[in-house]
Each structure stands twice: as C-alpha cells, then as structure tokens.
LOVEXTOR-906307 format. One record per residue (C-alpha): x, y, z. Coordinates in steps of 0.5 Angstrom, whole numbers, plus 500, padded with zeros to 3 digits. Last residue first. Example, Ala and Ser with C-alpha at 12.3 -4.5 7.8 and 13.67 -1.06 7.14 Angstrom:
<atoms>
<xx = 527; yy = 498; zz = 514>
<xx = 525; yy = 491; zz = 516>
</atoms>
This chain:
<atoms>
<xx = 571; yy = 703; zz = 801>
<xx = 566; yy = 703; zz = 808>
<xx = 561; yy = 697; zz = 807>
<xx = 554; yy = 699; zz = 806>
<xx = 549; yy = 695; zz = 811>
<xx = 542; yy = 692; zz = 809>
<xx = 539; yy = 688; zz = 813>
<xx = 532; yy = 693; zz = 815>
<xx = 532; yy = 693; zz = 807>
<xx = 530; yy = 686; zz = 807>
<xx = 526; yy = 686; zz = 813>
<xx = 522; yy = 691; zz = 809>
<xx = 521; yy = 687; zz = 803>
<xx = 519; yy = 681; zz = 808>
<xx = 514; yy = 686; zz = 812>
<xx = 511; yy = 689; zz = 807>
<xx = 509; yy = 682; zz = 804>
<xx = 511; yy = 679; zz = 797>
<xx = 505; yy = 679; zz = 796>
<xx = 501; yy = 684; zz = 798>
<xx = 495; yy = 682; zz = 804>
<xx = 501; yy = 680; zz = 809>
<xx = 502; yy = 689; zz = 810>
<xx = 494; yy = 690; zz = 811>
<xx = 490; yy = 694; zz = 806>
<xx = 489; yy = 701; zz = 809>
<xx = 493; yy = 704; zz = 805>
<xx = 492; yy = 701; zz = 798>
<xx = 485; yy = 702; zz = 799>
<xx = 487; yy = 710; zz = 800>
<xx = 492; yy = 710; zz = 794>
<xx = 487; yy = 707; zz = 790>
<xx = 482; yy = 712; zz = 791>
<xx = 487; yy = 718; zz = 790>
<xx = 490; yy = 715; zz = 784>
<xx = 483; yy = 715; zz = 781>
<xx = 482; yy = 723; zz = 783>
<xx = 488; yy = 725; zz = 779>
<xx = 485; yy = 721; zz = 773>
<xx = 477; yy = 725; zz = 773>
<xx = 476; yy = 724; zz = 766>
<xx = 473; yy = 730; zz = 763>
<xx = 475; yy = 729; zz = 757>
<xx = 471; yy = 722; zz = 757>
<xx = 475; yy = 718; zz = 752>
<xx = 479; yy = 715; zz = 756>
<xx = 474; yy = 712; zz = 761>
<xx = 477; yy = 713; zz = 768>
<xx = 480; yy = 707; zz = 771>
<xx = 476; yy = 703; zz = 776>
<xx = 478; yy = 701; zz = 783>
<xx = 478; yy = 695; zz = 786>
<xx = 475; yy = 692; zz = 792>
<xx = 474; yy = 685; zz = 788>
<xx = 479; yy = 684; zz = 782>
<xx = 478; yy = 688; zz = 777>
<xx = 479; yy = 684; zz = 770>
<xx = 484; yy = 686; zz = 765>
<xx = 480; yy = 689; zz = 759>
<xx = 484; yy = 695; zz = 759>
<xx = 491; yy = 693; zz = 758>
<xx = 494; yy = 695; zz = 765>
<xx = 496; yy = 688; zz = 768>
<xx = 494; yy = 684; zz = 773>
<xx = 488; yy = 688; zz = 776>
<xx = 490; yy = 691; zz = 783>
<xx = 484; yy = 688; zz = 789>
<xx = 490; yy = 682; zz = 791>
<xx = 496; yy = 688; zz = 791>
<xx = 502; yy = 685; zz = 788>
<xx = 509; yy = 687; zz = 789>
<xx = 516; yy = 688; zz = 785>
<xx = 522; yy = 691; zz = 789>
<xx = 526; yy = 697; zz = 786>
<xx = 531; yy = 699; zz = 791>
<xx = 535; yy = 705; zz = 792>
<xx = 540; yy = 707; zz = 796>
<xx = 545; yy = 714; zz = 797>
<xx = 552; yy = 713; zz = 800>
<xx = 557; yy = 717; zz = 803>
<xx = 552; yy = 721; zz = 808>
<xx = 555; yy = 718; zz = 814>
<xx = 548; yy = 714; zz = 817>
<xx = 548; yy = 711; zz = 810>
<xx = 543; yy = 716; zz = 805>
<xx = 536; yy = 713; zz = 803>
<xx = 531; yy = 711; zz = 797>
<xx = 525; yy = 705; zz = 798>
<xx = 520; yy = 703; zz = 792>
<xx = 516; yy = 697; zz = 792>
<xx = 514; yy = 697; zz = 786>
<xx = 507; yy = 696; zz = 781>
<xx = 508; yy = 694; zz = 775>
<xx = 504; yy = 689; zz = 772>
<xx = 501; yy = 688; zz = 779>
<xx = 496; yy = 695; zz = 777>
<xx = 495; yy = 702; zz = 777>
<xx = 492; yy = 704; zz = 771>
<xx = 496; yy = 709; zz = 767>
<xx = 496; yy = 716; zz = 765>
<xx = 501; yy = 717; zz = 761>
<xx = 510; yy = 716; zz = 762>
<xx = 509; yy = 711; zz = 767>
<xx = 512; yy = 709; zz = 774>
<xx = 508; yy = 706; zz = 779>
<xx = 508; yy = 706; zz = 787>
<xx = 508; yy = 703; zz = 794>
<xx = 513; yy = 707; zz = 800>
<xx = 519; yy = 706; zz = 802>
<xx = 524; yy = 711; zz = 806>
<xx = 531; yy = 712; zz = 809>
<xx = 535; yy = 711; zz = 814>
<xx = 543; yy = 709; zz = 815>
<xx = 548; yy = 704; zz = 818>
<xx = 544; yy = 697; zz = 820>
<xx = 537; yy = 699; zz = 816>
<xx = 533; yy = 704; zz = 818>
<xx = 525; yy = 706; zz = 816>
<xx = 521; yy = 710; zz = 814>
<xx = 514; yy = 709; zz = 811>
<xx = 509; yy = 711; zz = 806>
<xx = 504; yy = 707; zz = 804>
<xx = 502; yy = 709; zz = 798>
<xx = 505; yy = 714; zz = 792>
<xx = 502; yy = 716; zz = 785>
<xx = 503; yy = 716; zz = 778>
<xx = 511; yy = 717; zz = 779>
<xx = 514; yy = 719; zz = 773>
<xx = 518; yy = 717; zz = 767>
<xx = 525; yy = 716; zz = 764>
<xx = 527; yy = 712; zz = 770>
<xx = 534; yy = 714; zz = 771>
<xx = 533; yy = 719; zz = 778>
<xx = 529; yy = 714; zz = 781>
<xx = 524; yy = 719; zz = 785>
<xx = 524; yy = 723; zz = 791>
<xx = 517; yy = 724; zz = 794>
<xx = 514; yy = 732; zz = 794>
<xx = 509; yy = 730; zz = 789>
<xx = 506; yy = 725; zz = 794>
<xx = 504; yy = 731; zz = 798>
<xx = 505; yy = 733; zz = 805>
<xx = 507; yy = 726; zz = 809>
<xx = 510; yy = 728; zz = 816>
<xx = 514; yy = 731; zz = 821>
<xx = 519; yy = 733; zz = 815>
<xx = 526; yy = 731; zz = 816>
<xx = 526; yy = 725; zz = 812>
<xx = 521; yy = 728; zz = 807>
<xx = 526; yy = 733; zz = 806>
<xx = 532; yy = 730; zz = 806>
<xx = 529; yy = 725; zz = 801>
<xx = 527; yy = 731; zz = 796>
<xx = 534; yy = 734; zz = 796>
<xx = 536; yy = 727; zz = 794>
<xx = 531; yy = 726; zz = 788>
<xx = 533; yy = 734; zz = 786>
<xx = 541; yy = 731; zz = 787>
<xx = 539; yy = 725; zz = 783>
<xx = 535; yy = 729; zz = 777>
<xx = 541; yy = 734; zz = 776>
<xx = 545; yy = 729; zz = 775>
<xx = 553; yy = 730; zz = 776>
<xx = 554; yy = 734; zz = 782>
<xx = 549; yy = 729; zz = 786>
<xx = 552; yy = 723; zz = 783>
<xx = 558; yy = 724; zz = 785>
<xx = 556; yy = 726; zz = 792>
<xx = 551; yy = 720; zz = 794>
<xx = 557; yy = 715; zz = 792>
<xx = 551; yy = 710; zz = 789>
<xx = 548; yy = 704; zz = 791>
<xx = 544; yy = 699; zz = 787>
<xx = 538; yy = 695; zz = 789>
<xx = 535; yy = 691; zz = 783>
<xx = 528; yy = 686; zz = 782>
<xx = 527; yy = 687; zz = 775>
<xx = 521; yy = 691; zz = 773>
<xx = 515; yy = 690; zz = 769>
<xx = 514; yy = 683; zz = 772>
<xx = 515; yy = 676; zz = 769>
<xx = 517; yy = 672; zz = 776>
<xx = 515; yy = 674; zz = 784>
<xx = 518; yy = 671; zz = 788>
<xx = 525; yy = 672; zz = 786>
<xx = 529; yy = 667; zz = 782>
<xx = 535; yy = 672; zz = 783>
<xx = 535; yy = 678; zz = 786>
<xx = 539; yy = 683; zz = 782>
<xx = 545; yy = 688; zz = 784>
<xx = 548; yy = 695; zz = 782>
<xx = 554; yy = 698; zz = 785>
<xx = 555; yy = 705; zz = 782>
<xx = 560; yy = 708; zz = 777>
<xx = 559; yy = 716; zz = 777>
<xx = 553; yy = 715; zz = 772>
<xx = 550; yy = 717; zz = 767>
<xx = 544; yy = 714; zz = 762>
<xx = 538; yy = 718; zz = 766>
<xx = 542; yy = 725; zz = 764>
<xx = 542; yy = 722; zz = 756>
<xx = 549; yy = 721; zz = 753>
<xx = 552; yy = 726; zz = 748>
<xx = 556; yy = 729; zz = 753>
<xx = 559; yy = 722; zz = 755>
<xx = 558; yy = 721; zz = 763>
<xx = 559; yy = 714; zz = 765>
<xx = 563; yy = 712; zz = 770>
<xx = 564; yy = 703; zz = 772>
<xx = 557; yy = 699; zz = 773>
<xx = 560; yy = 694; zz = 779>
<xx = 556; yy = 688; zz = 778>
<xx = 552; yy = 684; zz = 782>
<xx = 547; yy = 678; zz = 782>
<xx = 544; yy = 675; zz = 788>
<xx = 540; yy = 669; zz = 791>
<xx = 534; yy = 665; zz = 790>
<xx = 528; yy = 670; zz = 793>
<xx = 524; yy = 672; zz = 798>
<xx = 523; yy = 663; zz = 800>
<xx = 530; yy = 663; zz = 800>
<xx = 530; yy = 670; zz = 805>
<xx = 536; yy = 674; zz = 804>
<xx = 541; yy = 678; zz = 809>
<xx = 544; yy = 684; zz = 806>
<xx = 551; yy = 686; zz = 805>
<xx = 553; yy = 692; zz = 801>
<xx = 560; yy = 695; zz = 798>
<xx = 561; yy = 691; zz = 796>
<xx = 556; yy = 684; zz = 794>
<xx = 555; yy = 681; zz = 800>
<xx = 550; yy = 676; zz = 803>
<xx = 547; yy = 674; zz = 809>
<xx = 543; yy = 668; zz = 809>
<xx = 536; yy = 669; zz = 812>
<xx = 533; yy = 664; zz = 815>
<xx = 527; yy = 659; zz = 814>
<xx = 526; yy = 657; zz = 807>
<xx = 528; yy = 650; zz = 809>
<xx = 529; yy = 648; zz = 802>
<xx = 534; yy = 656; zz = 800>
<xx = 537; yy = 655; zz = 806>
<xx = 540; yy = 647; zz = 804>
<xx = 541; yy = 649; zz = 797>
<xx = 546; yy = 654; zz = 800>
<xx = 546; yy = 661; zz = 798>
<xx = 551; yy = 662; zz = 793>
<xx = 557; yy = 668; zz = 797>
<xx = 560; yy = 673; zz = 791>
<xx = 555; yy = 671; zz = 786>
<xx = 558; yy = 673; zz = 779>
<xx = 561; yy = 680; zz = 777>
<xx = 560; yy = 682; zz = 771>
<xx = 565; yy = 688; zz = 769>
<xx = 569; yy = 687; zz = 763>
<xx = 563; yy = 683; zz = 760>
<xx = 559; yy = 689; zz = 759>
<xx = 552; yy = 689; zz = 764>
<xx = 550; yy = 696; zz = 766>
<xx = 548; yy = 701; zz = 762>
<xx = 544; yy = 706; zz = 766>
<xx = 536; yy = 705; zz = 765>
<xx = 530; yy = 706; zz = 760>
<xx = 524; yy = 706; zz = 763>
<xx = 520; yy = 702; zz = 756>
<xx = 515; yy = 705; zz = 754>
<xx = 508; yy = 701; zz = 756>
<xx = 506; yy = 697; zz = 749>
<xx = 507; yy = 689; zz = 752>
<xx = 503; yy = 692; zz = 757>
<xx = 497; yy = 694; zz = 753>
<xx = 497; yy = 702; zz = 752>
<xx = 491; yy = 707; zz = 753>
<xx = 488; yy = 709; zz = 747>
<xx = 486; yy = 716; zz = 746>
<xx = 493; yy = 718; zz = 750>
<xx = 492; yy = 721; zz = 757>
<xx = 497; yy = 726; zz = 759>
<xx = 503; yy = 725; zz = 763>
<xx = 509; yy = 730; zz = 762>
<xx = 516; yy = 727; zz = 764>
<xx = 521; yy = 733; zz = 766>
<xx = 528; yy = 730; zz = 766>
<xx = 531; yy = 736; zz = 767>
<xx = 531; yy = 737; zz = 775>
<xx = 535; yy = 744; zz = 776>
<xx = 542; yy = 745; zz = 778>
<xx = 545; yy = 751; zz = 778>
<xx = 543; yy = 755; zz = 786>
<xx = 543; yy = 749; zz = 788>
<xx = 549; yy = 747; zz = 786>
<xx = 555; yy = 749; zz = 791>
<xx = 550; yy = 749; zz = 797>
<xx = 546; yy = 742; zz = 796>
<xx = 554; yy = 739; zz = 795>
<xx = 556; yy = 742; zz = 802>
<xx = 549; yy = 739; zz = 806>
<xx = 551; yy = 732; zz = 802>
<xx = 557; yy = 732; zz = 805>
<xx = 555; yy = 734; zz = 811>
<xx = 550; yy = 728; zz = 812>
</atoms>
C-alpha cells in the first residue's frame, strides 16, 4: 500500500486517464458478430508461451469435487473441474513502444487463461493476469486512474456511483453499467468484484458479454489482479442483436430511434433486477467465481 501511496504522490499531479471512450447511440445498434473488438496487450509469441505448470488430473476433473491448486508465478489458485478444465499461462514480456497505444503497454505481466471453462463462445476469454502495480501505474495512465479508483472504493464505506469503479486499464471500452458489487479477499490481499459490460456505444446488457470482473492489490501493494470471468444471468437475453429474445424478468432496450431514449435509465433497471437476483441463479454461480478469487495467493518473486 506504501508503495502505491509514493507512486500517486510522484504522478498525480501529470497523469491523467487517456483512454476516453464516448458512448452515444449509433442508428443501427451492432450485432454481436459486429460489437468492436476490445483490443487487448500482445500476449502469445512463441518465445514466451508457457505450457500448463501442474494438468488437473483426469480423476478431479470426473469426480468434480475438489478444488485442485495450481500455479502459474507468481499466482496459485485452486480450481474447481466442474469451473473449469485447467489453466493456460504465460509471462507477457515489457511492451512500451512510443508508437503503441496506452492499452497495448505493459511492464511485462503474468496472463493465465481458464481452459475448457464452463461457459464456451463468449465475448471474452476467461483470463486473470497479474501486474507489478508500480510499473504498471508509472507507465499507463488508464492503470494508475483504474488503480486510484480501486483504493477509493476499498477505503470507502460504501458504494456511491458505478462511475467511481476501477476499469481494465487495456480495454478500449467503457464500463456500461456495474452490479452486484462485492468486496472480497484472497489468501494475501483484498479487492473487489462486481457483475458488468464492456461496449463502445450504448449496448444491450446481455450474456453475450457480461463479466464477472474482480480488481485488487496483494496485501504488500507489490501486486495489482485483475480478472475477467464470463457469467449469464437467466432474464438476459443471449446476445445484443436486436431480435434476441428477452427472457421473463427482462429489461427491454430503448428503441434506438427515439431521440429521447432513456439508456441511462436502462442500465439503472437492469442493475436492480441483476442485484436482487440470487447468487446460484447465474451460471457459473457468484459464489464458485468467488471461490476462485478467494483462493488466489501471489507468490513473492
């Protein structure tokens, strides 16, 4: 925590978040084939790819019962089978060309995938990476803004605005909405997860694309965590194309071509259903994907 206090004090008065990320309606809202890509940091070279450390045996992933601990450094977390398969690792190395774009650099960071996870074919991939919070923060601006914000939030007696929640610093898009806010602590730090979506215009909360979405610091400061974890939610409708169904307990998006369409409005709906949803009504559960996160421990390097 110290050391983050001495890096906000040397850059905040410099730095400033640049990712700024306008949502306005468009005249056709986009399929889900057509959603913009969120462009992430390179991550896969040949040099760099790193097989799975510790497989899950086959007699765990078929009993479906416990947890089986695996380690990708600097992290170790314990992995339900019936979560997911196993895990795919690699160590991104530094990335901070001039010409690069503030989401593409890195200081080098740890980036593992969840193999054959529970839920297949979503917008995003089931990752959790780890960064050196410092460098990271000293390097992009959109990390140090997201990082400031986690502090807040986790030194904070409550919830004020979803617009005060830290964001994943290489996502070119912007948080839509925020549920189901929650903090929670893993073996050797804290942070906090809540339910969201990622978009570049105002988009239709669906399963397509919703996230579990946890950020923290280790208990030393050393490290910052993020992870992105699909989930579905039974009243979402299964994509954001506009004839997708709307299950039972839905919300219906605005009609797009009414210029007073009230999207602000939306959002606040579907965040009260999606709040007073029971955790074991999404898939994966909240209470598996925070197992998960409540496993975790960083490994000093």
């Amino acid at each position: 925590r110290n050391i983050f206090l001495l890096v906000s004090m040397l850059i905040i008065l410099t730095l400033a978040c640049d990712v700024t990320i306008n949502l306005t309606p468009d005249s056709q809202a986009p399929t889900a084939a057509e959603t913009p890509v969120l462009v992430e940091p390179p991550t896969t070279t040949p040099e760099i790819f790193i097989s799975l450390t510790q497989a899950i045996p086959a007699t765990a992933i078929s009993t479906g019962v416990q947890p089986v601990e695996v380690t990708i450094d600097p992290l170790t977390i314990a992995l339900s089978p019936v979560l997911a398969g196993g895990v795919r690792g690699i160590q991104v190395p530094r990335a901070d060309a001039e010409d690069l774009p503030t989401w593409g650099k890195t200081p080098g960071h740890t980036e593992i995938k969840l193999e054959e996870y529970i839920l297949q074919g979503k917008f995003h991939e089931p990752k959790i990476y780890v960064y050196p919070a410092s460098e990271y923060a000293l390097m992009v601006p959109a990390a140090f803004e997201s990082m400031h914000r986690l502090r807040n939030v986790m030194n904070a007696s409550g919830l004020a605005s979803a617009d005060e929640l830290p964001v994943v610093p290489f996502f070119n898009a912007a948080q839509i909405f925020a549920s189901n806010f929650q903090e929670i602590s893993f073996q050797n730090g804290d942070g906090v997860r809540f339910l969201t979506e990622y978009a570049q215009y105002f988009a239709p909360v669906n399963n397509h694309e919703l996230v579990y979405h946890f950020q923290g610091f280790t208990d030393d400061g050393e490290y910052y965590i993020i992870a992105i974890l699909p989930v579905t939610a039974p009243m979402l409708a299964a994509t954001s194309d506009a004839g997708a169904t709307i299950p039972a307990g839905g919300i219906a998006f605005p009609d797009i071509n009414d210029p007073n369409a009230d999207y602000q409005g939306y959002y606040a709906s579907v965040t009260d259903v999606l709040n007073a949803t029971r955790p074991d009504a999404f898939a994966p559960t909240l209470s598996q994907l925070d197992a998960l996160i409540q496993s975790m421990k960083v490994n000093p390097q």
